[in-house]
C-alpha positions as CSV (number, residue, x, y, z in Angstrom):
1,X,53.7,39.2,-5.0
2,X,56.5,36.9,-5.5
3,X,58.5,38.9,-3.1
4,X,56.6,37.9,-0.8
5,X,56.2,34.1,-2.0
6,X,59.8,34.3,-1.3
7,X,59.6,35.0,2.2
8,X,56.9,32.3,3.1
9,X,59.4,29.7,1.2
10,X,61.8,30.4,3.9
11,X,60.1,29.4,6.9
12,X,58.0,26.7,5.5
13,X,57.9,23.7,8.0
14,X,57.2,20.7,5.2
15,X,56.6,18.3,8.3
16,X,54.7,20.9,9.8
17,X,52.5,21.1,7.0
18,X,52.3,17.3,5.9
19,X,51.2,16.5,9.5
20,X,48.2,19.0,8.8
21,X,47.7,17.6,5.4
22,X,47.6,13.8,6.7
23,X,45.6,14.5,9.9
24,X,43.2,16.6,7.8
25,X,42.8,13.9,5.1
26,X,41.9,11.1,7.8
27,X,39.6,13.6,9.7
28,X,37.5,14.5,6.9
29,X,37.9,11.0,5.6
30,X,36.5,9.3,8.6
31,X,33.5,12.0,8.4
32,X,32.6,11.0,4.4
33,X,33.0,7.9,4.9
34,X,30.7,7.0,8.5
35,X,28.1,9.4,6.3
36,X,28.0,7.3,3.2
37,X,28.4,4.2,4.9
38,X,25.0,5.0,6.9
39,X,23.4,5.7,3.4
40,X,24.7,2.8,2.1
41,X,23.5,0.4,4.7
42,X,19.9,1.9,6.1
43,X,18.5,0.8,3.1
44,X,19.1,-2.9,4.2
45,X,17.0,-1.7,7.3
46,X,14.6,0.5,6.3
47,X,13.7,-0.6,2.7
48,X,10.9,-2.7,2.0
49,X,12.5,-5.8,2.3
50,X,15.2,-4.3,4.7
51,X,15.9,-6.9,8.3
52,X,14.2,-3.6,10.0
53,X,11.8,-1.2,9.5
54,X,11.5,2.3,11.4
55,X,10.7,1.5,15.2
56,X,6.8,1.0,15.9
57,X,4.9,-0.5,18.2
58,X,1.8,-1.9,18.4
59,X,0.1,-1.9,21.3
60,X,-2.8,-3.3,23.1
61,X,-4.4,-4.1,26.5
62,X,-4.1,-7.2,28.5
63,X,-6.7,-9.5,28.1
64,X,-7.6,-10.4,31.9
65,X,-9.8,-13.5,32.9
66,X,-12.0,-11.0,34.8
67,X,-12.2,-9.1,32.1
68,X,-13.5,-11.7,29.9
69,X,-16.4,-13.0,31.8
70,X,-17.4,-9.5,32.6
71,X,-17.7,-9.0,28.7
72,X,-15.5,-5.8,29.7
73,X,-13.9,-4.6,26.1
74,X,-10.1,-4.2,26.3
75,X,-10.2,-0.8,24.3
76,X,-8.0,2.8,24.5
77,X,-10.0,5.7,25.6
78,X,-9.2,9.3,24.1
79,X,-7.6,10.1,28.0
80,X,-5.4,6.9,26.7
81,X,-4.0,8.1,23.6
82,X,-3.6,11.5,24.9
83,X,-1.2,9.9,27.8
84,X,0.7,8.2,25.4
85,X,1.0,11.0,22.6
86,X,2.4,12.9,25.6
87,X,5.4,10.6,26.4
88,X,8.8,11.6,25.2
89,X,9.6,8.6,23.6
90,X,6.5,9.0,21.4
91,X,6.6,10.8,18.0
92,X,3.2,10.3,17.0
93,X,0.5,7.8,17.4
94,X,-2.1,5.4,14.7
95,X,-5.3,3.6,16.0
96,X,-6.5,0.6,14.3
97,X,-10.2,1.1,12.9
98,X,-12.0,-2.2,12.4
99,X,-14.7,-2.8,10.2
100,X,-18.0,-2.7,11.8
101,X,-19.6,-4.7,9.3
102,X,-19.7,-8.9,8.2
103,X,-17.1,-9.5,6.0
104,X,-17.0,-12.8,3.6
105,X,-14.7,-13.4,1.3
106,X,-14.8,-15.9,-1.6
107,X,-11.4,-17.0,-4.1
108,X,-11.4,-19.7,-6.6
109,X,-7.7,-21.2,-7.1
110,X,-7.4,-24.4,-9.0
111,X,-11.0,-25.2,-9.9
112,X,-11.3,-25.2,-5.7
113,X,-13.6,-22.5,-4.4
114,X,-12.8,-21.3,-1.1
115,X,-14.6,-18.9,1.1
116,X,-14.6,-17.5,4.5
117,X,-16.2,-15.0,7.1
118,X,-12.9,-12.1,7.2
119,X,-12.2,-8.9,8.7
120,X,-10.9,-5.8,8.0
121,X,-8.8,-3.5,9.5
122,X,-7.1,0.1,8.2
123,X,-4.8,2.6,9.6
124,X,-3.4,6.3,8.9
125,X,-1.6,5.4,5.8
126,X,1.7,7.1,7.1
127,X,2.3,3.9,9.4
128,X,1.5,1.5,6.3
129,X,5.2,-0.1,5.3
130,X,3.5,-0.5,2.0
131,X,2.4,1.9,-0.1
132,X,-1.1,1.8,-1.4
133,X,-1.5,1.9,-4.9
134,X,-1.4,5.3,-6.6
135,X,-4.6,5.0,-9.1
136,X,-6.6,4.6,-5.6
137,X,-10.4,6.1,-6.0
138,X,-12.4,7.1,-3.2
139,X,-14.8,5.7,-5.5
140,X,-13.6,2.7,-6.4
141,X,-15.3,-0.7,-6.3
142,X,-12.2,-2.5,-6.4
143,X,-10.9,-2.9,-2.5
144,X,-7.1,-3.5,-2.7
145,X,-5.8,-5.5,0.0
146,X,-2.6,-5.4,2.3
147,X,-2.1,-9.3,4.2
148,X,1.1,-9.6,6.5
149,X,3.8,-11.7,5.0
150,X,3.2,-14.6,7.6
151,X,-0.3,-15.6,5.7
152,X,1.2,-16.2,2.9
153,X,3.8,-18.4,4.4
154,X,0.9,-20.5,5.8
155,X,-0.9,-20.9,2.9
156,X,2.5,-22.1,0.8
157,X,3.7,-24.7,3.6
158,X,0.0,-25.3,5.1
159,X,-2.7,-25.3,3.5
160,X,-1.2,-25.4,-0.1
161,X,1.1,-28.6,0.8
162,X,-1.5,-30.4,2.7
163,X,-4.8,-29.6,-0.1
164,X,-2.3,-30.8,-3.1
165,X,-3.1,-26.8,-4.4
166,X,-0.3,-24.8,-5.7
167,X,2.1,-22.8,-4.2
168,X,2.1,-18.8,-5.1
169,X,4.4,-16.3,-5.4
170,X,3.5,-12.8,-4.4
171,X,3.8,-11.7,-7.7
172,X,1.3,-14.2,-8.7
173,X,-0.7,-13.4,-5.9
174,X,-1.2,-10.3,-7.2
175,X,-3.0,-10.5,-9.8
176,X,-5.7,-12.7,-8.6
177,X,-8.9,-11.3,-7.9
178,X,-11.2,-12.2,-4.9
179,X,-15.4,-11.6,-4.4
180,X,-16.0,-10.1,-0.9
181,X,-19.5,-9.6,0.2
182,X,-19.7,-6.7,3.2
183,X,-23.1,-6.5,5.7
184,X,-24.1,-3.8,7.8
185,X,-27.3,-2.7,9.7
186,X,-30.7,-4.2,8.7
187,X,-29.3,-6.3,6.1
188,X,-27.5,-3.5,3.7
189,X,-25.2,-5.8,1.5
190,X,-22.3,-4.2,-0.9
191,X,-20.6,-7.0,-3.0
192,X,-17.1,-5.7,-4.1
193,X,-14.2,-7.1,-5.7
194,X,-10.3,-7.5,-4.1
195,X,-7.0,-7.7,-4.8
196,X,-3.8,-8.1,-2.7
197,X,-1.7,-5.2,-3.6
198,X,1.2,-5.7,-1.2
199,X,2.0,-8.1,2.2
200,X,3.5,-6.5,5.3
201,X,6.2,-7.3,7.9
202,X,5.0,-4.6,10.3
203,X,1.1,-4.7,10.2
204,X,-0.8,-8.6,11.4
205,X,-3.7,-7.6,10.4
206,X,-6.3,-7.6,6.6
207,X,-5.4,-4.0,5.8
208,X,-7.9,-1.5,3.8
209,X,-7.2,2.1,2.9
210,X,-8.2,4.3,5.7
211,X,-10.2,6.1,3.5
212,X,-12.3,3.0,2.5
213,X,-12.4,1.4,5.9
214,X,-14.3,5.1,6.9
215,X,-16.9,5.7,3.9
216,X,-17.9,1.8,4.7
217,X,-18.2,2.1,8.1
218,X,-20.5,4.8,7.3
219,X,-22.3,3.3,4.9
220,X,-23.0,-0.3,6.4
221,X,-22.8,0.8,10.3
222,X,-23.6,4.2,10.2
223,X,-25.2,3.8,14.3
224,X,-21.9,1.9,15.5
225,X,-19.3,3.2,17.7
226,X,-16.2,1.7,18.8
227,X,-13.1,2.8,20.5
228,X,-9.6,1.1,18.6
229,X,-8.4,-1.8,20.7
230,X,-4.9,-1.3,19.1
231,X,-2.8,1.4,18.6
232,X,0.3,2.2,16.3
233,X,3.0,3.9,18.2
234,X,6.4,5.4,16.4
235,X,9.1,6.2,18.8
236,X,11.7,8.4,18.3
237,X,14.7,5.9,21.1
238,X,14.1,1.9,20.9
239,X,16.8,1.8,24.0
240,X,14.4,4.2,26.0
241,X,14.3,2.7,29.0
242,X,10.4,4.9,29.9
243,X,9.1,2.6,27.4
244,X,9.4,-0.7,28.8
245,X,8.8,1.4,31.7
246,X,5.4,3.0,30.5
247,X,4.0,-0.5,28.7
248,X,4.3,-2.5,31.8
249,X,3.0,0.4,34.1
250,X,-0.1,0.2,31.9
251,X,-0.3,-3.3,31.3
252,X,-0.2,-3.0,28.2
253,X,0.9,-5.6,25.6
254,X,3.9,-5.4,22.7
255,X,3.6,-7.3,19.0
256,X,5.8,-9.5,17.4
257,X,8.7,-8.0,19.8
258,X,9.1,-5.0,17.8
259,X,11.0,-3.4,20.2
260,X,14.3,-5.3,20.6
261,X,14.2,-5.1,16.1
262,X,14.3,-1.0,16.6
263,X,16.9,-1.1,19.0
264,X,19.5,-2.3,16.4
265,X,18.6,0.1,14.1
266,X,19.2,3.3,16.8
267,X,22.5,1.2,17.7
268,X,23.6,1.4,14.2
269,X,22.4,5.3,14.1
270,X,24.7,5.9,17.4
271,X,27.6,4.2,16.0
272,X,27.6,6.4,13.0
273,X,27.4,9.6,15.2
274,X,30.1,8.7,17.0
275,X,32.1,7.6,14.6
276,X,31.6,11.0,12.7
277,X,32.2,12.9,15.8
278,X,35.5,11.7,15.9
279,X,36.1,12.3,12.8
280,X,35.2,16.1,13.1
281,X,37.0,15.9,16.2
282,X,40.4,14.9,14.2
283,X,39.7,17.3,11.4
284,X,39.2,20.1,14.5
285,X,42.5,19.1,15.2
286,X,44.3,19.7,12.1
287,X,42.6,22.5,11.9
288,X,44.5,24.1,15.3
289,X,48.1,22.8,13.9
290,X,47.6,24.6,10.6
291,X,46.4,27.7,12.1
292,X,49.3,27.1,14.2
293,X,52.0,26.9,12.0
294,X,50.8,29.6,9.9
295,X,51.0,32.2,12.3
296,X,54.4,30.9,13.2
297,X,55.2,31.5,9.4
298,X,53.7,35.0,10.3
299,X,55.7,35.7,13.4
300,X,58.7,34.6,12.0
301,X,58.2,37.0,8.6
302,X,56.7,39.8,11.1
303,X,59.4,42.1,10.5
304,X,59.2,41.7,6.7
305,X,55.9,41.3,6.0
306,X,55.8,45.2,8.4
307,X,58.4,46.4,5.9
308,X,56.0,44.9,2.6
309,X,53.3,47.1,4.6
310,X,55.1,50.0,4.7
311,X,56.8,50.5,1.0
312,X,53.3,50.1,-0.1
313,X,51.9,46.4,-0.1
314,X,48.2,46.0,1.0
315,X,46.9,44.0,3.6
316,X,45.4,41.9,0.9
317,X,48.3,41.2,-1.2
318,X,50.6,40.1,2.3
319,X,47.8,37.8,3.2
320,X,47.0,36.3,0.0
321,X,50.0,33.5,-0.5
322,X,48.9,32.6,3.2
323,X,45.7,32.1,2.4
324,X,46.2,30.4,-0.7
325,X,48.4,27.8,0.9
326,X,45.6,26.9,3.2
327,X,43.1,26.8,1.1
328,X,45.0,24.4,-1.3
329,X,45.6,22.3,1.4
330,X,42.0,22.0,2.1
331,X,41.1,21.4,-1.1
332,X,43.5,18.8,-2.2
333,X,42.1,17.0,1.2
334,X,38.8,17.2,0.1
335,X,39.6,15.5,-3.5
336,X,41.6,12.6,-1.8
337,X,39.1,12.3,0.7
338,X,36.4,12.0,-1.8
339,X,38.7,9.7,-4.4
340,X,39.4,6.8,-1.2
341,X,35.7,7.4,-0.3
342,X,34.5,6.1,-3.1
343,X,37.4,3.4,-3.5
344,X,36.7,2.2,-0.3
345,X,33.0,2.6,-0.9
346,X,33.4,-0.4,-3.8
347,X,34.8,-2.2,-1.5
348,X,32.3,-2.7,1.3
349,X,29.4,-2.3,-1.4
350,X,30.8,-5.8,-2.6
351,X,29.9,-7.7,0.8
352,X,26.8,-5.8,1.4
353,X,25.3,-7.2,-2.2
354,X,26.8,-10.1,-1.1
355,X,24.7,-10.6,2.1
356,X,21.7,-8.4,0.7
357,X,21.5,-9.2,-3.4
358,X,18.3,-6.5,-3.6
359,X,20.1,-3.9,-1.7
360,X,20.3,-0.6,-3.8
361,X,22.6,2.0,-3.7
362,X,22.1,4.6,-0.9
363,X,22.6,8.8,-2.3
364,X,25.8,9.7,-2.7
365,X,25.2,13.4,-2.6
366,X,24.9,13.6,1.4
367,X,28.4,12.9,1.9
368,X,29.5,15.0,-1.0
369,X,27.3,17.8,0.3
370,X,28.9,17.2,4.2
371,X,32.7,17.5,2.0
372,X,31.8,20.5,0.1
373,X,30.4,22.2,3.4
374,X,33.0,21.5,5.7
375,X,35.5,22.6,3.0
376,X,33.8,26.1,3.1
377,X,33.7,26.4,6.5
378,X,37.1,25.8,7.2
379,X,38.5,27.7,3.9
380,X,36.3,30.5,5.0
381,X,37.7,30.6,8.4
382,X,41.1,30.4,7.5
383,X,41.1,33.0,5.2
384,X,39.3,35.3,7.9
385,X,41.8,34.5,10.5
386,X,45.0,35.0,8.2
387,X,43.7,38.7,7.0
388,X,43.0,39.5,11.0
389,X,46.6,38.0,12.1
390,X,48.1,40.4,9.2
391,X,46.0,43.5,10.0
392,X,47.5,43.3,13.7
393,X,51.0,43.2,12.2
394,X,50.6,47.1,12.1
């Protein structure tokens, strides 16, 4: 074996090889670091407090003059769902179920009661940004409550500041509980209790469980039958230009200009893949120059590395220190890459608390998992091609 290190020492190319090592090293770092750096900043979109959520839609039909005095109702047919569910920019689709009862709820803050006729709404809970509390009974008698944000702004700067009442957190907000009194059909009256478990930035709307919203409907307005005059729509492309396309083809209306948010988000989600594109496409690259210059090494030692073969050296043996070299290389690049990820990962994490003070920490082990894969890959594929260049030296 070391007869044969002493061969390979001969031809070694160190600029060869440290052009490998470096290109290598800013391939796979550019790779790690577009990967973590995606994990590290969805979370400021996507979380529950992020500047963007996921990209959904809510639409609903144009109210039309005509259609007012005609007493026409503005609603989405099953053909209508279908249509949309069948779009390619659609990924699935939520209908909004209003209550078909009276709703009036009642709330004492201050030694000031306050009460008034409400509604409720519920959808699939997949398409709630919120998640509904976990101790949740069918049974229950307590009816927990989603409000969007935007109420609670209202109440603070509006109706708080001009009443003289005081202002409440959310936490606050909480744990106060409110009287609702539900009528259906022929005077059938449940009286429940409330509380606000959570406030939205996707849904406008009084949100009930799904669940809740359908055993009452069936209790209080078991005869009624409506059709959902809003849907929930997740797309898969904000930029798709088919919906804008679609919507106004339909006349159909968009909410609180939900699309130009989601675009952002996909813009951020393209500029990673690029970014890592390029970064496999730099790695690719050192890749060929290794390859490269070790079959150069091989040419150059073809003679010798016949005679190893002949006086009784196995294939094995003659490719080993080859192989060895290679895989060193690629695992030294892996370590540095992963070391400056995380250095450079502290440094960017620093300006992202400092814009987002809540933001948390995105995983780790994706990038890590990408590193450990693509040092495999190309290890494996080394190796392989090594033993095949030495087998044809015979």
């Amino acid at each position: 074996m070391s007869l044969v290190w002493k061969l390979l020492r001969q031809h070694v190319s160190p600029a060869q090889l440290a052009g490998f090592f470096f290109a290598n090293l800013l391939g796979m770092l550019i790779v790690l670091l577009s990967m973590q750096f995606y994990e590290d900043v969805m979370p400021a979109f996507n979380g529950e407090d992020g500047v963007m959520k996921n990209t959904y839609l809510i639409l609903s039909k144009r109210i039309a003059t005509a259609s007012t005095l005609s007493g026409e109702a503005q609603t989405f047919s099953e053909s209508d769902i279908r249509e949309l569910e069948a779009q390619s920019f659609t990924r699935r689709v939520g209908t909004f179920t209003p209550s078909q009862f009276q709703v009036y709820g009642s709330l004492s803050l201050g030694g000031v009661g306050m009460g008034s006729d409400m509604f409720f709404e519920s959808v699939p809970d997949a398409f709630v940004d919120v998640r509904w509390p976990s101790s949740l009974a069918a049974s229950s008698e307590e009816v927990p409550l989603i409000l969007p944000r935007s109420y609670l702004a209202l109440y603070n700067f509006g109706f708080a500041q001009t009443k003289n009442l005081p202002k409440l957190s959310e936490g606050l907000i909480s744990m106060m509980s409110m009287d609702f009194r539900l009528t259906g059909e022929g005077g059938a009256e449940r009286r429940l209790k409330g509380r606000i478990v959570g406030f939205s930035t996707r849904l406008n709307t009084i949100l009930v469980p799904e669940s809740f919203m359908q055993r009452m409907n069936a209790e209080l307005a078991p005869r009624a039958v409506s059709a959902p005059t809003r849907l929930i729509v997740e797309v898969g492309n904000p930029a798709d230009d088919a919906i804008a396309t679609f919507v106004q083809q339909k006349g159909y209306e968009l909410e609180d200009n939900s699309l130009e948010a989601g675009r952002a988000t996909y813009f951020l989600k393209v500029v990673a893949g690029v970014v890592m594109a390029i970064g496999l496409l730099i790695s690719a690259l050192s890749f060929y120059v290794l390859m490269l210059s070790v079959y150069l090494l091989v040419q150059k030692n073809a003679d010798k590395l016949q005679n190893l073969l002949l006086i009784g050296y196995s294939h094995a043996q003659v490719s080993l220190p080859y192989q060895l070299l290679t895989v060193g290389l690629n695992a030294l690049v892996l370590l540095l890459s992963v070391g400056l990820l995380f250095w450079l990962r502290g440094y960017y994490l620093e300006r992202l608390w400092a814009m987002f003070p809540t933001l948390s920490e995105g995983r780790v082990w994706p990038a890590l998992l990408l590193g450990g894969a693509l040092f495999l890959l190309v290890s494996l594929f080394n190796v392989l091609a090594i033993r095949r260049k030495i087998t044809n030296l015979n």
